[in-house]
N, C-alpha and C positions, 0 to 999 in steps of 0.2 A: 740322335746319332749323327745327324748332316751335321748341326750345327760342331759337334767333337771333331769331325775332320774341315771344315772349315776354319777353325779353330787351330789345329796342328796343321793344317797348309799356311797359314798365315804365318805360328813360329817357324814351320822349317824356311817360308820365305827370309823372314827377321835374323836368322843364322847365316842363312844365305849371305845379307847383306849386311852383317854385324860392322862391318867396318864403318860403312857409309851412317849405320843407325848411331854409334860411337859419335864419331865425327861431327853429325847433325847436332846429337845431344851436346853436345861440349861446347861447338859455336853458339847454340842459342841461347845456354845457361850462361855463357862467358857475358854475352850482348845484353842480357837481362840485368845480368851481377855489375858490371859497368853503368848501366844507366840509371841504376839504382845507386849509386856513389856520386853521380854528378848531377842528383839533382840536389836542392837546394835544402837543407837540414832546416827543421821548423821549429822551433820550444814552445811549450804550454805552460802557463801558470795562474792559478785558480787559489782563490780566496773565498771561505765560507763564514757568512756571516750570518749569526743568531739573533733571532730578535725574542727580545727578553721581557716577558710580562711583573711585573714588581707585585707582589702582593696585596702593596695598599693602593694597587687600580684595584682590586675589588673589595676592598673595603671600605672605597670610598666611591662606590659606585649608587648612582641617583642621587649625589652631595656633590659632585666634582663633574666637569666636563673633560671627558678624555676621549683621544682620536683613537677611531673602531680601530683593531689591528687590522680585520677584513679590507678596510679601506685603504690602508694604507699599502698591504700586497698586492691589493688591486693596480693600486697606479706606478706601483715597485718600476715595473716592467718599462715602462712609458716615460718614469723622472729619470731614470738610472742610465739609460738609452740616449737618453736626448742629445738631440746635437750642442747645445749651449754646453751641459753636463762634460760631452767628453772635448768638447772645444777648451775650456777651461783647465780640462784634466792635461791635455799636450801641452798648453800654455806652460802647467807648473811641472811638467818632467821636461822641458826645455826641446821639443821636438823641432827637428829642422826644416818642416816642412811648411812655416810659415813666412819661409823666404824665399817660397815657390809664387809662381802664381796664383791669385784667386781659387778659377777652376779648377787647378789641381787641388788645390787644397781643399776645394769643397767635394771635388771626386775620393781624393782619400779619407775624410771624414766616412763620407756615407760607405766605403768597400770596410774602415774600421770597423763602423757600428756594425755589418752585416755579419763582420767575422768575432763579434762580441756573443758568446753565449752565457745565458742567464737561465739558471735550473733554479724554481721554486718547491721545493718540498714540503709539503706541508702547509701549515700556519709557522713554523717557524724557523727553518734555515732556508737562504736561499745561498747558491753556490757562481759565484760569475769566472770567467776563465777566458782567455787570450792565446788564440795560437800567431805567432809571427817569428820571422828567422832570426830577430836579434833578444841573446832572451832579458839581457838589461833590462831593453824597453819595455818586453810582455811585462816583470815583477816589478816598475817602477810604474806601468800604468795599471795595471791591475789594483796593487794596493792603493794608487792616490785615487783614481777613479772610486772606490768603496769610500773610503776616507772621505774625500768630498761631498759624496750624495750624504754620510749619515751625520756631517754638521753642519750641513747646508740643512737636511731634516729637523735637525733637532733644532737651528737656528731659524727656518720656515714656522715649526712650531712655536716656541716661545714669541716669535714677534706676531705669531695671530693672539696668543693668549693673551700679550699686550696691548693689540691691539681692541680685540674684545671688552678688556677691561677700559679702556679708556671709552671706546662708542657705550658701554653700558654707563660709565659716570655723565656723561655728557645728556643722555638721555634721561639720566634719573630727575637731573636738576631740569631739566625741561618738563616734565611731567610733575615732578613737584610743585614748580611754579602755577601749570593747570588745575593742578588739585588744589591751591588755595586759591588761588582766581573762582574756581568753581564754588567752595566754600563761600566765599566772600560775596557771591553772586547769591546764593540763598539766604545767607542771612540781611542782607540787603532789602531782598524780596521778601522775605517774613517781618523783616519790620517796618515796611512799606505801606504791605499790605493784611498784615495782622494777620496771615494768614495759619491757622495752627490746627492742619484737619486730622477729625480722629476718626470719619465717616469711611469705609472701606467702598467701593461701590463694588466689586465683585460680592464680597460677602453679603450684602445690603440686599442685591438681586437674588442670590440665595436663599434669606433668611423668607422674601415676599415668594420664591415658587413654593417653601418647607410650609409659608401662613394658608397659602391659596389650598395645596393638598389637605390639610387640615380642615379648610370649609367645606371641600368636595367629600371628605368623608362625615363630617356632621349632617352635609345634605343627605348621603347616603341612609345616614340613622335615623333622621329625622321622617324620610320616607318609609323606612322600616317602623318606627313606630307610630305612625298614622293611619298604617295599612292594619296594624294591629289594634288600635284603638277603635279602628272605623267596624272589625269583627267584632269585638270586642261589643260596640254599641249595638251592632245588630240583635248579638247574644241578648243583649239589657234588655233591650226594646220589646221582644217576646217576652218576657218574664215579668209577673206579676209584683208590686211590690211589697204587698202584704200577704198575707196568708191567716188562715184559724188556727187555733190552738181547742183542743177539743176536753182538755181537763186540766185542773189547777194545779198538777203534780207537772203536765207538759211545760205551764207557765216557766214550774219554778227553773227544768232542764231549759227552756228556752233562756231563761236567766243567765245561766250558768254556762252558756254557750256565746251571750254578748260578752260578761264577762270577759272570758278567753279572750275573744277576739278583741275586745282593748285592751288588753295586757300584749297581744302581741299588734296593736297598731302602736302602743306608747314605745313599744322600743326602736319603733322606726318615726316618728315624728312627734311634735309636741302639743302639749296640750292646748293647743289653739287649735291644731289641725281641724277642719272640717265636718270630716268622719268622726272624728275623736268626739267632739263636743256631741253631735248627733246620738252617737253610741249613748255616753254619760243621760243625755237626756232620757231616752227609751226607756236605761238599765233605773234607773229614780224610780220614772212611773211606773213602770214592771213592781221594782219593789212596796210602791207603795200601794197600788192594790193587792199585791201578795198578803200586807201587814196588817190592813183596815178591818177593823170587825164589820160584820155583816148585821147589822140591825133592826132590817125589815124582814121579819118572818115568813111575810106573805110571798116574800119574793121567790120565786124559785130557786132552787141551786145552780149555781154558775157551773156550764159543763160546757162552753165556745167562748175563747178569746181571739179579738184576733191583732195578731201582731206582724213586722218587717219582714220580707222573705230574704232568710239570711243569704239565700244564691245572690240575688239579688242585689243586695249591698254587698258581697266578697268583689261582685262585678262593678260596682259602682267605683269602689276599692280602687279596683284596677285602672279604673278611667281615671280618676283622680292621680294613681302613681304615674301612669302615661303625659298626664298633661301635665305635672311637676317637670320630669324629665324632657318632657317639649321643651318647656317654661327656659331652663335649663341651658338645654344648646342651642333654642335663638339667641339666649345671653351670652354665652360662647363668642359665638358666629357672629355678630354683633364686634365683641371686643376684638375678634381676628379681624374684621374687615376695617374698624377705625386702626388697628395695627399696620394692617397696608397701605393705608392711607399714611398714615405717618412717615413710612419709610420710603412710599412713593414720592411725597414731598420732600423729603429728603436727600433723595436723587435729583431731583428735580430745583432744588436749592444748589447743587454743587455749581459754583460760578465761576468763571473760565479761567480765573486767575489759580485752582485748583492745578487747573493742567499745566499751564506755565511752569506752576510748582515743580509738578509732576516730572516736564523735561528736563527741568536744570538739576532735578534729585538725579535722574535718569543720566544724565551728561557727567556728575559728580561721582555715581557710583560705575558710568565705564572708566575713566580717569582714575580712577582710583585701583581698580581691577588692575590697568595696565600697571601703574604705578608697582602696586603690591609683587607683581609679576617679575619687573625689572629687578626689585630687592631679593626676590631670590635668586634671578639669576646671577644678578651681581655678587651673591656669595658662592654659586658654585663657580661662579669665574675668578675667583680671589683663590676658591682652595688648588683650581685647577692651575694657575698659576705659580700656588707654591711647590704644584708638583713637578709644573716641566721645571722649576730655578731649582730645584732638588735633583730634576731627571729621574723621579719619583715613578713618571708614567712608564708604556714598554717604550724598549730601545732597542736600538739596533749596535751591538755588542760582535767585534770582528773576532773568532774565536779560533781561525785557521788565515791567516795574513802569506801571502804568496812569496816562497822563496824562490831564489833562483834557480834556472830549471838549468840542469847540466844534462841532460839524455835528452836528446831531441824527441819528439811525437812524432816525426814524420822528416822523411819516408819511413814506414815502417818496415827495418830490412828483415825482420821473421818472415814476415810475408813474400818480401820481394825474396826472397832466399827458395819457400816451398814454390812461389810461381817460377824461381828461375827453371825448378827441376821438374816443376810438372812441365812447362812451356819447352825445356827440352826436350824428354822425352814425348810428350804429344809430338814434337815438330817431328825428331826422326821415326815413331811411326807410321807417322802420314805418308812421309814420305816413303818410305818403305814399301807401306800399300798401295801408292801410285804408282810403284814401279811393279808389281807384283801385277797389277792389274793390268801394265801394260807391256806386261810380259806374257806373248802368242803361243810359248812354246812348253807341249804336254811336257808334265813329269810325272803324272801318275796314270798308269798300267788302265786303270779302274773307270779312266773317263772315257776310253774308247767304249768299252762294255755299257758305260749309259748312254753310248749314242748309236751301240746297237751294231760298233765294227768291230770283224775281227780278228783279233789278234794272233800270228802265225809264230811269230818269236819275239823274243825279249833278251837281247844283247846287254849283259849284266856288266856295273863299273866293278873295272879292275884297279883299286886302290895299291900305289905305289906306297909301302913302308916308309920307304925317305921322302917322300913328298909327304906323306903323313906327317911326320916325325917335323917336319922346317914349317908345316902349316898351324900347327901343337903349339911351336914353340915361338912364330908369330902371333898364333893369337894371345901365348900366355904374354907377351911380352904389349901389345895393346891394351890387354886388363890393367895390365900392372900399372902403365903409365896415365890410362886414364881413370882410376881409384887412385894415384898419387894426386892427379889433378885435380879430383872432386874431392879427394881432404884438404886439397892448400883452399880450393873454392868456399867448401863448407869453414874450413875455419879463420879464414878472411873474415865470414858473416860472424862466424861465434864471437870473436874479438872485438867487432861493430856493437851487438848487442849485447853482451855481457860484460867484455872485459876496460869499454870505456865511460 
């Protein structure tokens, strides 16, 4: 509620002083609207230029050498800028200011470049733009300035492509020469010194650690089966080697049991075998007393033979198959170690002249690497070169060119227009409330009672009709004259912004 009648004390002051608030406004908007007309009219003009990626940069991409686009907007900023750049650019719009001094001329340079704005959007437009008061010059430097940078670009580019191509021919014939020099240097030396090895020594080292694990496991067998033999013997050694046979029918089952067992020693060794022949002896004499008539009557009947204890020979068996396979893998192990040997001496035979080989093959096949290296580049610098004499690669393509600016940028009189009338009106209500404030004398009834005095009478204004009626007809005639003023004011502006 304070703040509602602080509020209408203010406007009944503002009434009060309507004339003075009038007046204030009109001088300052008038002061604002003037100095916005004498200051110095600017034009802008801006050119946007596309840069254009061709389709056969990627089709010909890892076959051709072509400039990143990334790189190239990288230094956009930095070639386009440069003092040479727009030093060259004044040169050919014919600017007068190289019939200035030095300094000046390098002070207007660098105030040019600062008032040079350059917008990159993207990867592919970027927009450059010039404000300055004559607009000739902004749209005759604007566009030569673009124009320059992109065939001075595109002429930067082709003369590295050319030049690329020439440092890769020059170099090829130089490493060419190496690589047969190098050639000529081996075959020189192979027929010098007859040298024509077919001995690998990595491999060779190889093949003697693959022979050596082979001994270490024949040793391993070989103790395995001696631990077994030597049981083996224990077993024999308790065991008797004969035994009885207690009747003639035992004989014949004993028979028939050698048998067997050379039938199945013949399928594992031949008939030389040891065993073998032993058996063959037995099973004869076995049969030939089985066959023999008995002739002495007096003799008793044969009821005890005695013959081989068959445990005893399967074990005997066994010793013999244990010391075949002895026999065996010393002959192995034997052939493995004169094998090391050989290959030992083998290495051992390689003679220095091997190595010598060794460098100049080594010197031959890095020359030749390089060599190999150069001829591909040299063909992706051939394609890449057809591309920039084509302009095959991306470009930079002016696709909005700066025409002459007819409406100034600046001053901007929209604006100067809303601050004439805000800056009016602020000004005459300030002043308004300066005088409000410095004005001591009560007008409301209400402020005595908050200070607690009181009030006996109140002497009410007696408004005169005819002084009403000339005050009415003053202020209609102040309205009137200042809404005439602020339409010629306001449409002063409208005619500035719109209608030129």
């Amino acid at each position: 509620m304070q703040n509602f009648k602080e509020l209408f004390r203010y406007l009944r002051a503002l009434h009060r002083h309507r004339y003075l608030f009038i007046l204030l406004t009109l001088v300052v908007m008038t002061a604002i609207g003037v100095y916005s007309f004498t200051l110095p009219k600017k034009y802008s003009a801006d050119t946007t230029v596309f840069i254009e990626r061709n389709v056969i940069d990627s089709l010909v991409r890892g076959i051709a050498v072509s400039p990143d686009i990334n790189d190239r907007i990288r230094v956009l900023r930095y070639a386009i800028l440069s003092r040479d750049l727009v030093t060259k650019t004044l040169e050919e719009v014919g600017s007068d200011i190289f019939t200035k001094p030095v300094a000046e001329q390098q002070s207007y340079i660098s105030k040019l470049i600062e008032r040079i704005n350059l917008r990159i959007r993207g990867q592919e437009l970027f927009t450059l733009s010039l404000i300055d008061k004559d607009p000739v010059f902004v749209q005759k430097f604007v566009n030569t300035l673009v124009g320059t940078y992109v065939e001075e670009n595109i002429s930067a580019k082709r003369e590295e492509t050319y030049g690329a191509n020439r440092f890769l021919d020059e170099q090829i014939e130089i490493f060419k020469t190496k690589l047969e020099d190098a050639e000529d240097k081996i075959i020189d030396f192979r027929k010098k010194n007859g040298v024509y090895f077919s001995v690998d020594e990595g491999a060779t080292l190889a093949n003697i650690r693959e022979l050596e694990g082979q001994i270490e496991n024949i040793e391993l067998n070989q103790d395995t089966l001696l631990a077994r033999k030597r049981q083996i013997q224990s077993q024999l050694d308790s065991l008797p080697e004969t035994i009885d046979m207690v009747s003639e029918s035992a004989e014949g089952g004993r028979l028939a049991e050698m048998e067997n067992r050379l039938s199945n020693l013949l399928l594992k060794y031949t008939d030389n075998y040891p065993e073998v022949i032993r058996l063959k002896s037995e099973i004869d004499g076995l049969k030939k007393r089985l066959t023999e008539p008995d002739t002495d009557e007096t003799k008793p009947e044969r009821t005890r033979l005695t013959s081989l204890n068959p445990l005893h020979q399967e074990l005997q068996g066994r010793v013999f198959e244990l010391d075949a396979e002895l026999s065996s893998m010393r002959a192995r192990k034997l052939n493995l170690q004169k094998t090391i040997a050989k290959r030992e001496n083998e290495l051992r035979d390689v003679p220095t002249a091997r190595k010598e080989l060794g460098i100049l093959t080594q010197q031959r096949d890095s020359i030749r690497n390089v060599y190999d290296e150069l001829l591909g580049r040299m063909s992706q610098s051939e394609v890449s070169k057809q591309m920039e004499i084509g302009n095959k690669a991306a470009t930079f393509r002016i696709v909005d060119a700066a025409v002459l600016p007819e409406v100034p940028v600046s001053p901007n009189m929209l604006k100067m227009f809303l601050l004439a009338v805000a800056g009016g009106i602020g000004c005459g209500i300030g002043v308004v409330y300066l005088f409000e404030n410095m004005d001591t004398r009560v007008r409301d009834v209400e402020l005595f009672a908050e200070l607690g005095v009181d009030v006996l009478a109140v002497v009410p204004n007696i408004s005169d009709p005819v002084t009403l009626k000339r005050v009415w007809r003053k202020d209609l005639l102040v309205v009137f004259v200042a809404g005439v003023y602020l339409l010629c004011f306001a449409g002063v502006f409208v005619y500035e912004i719109y209608l030129r």
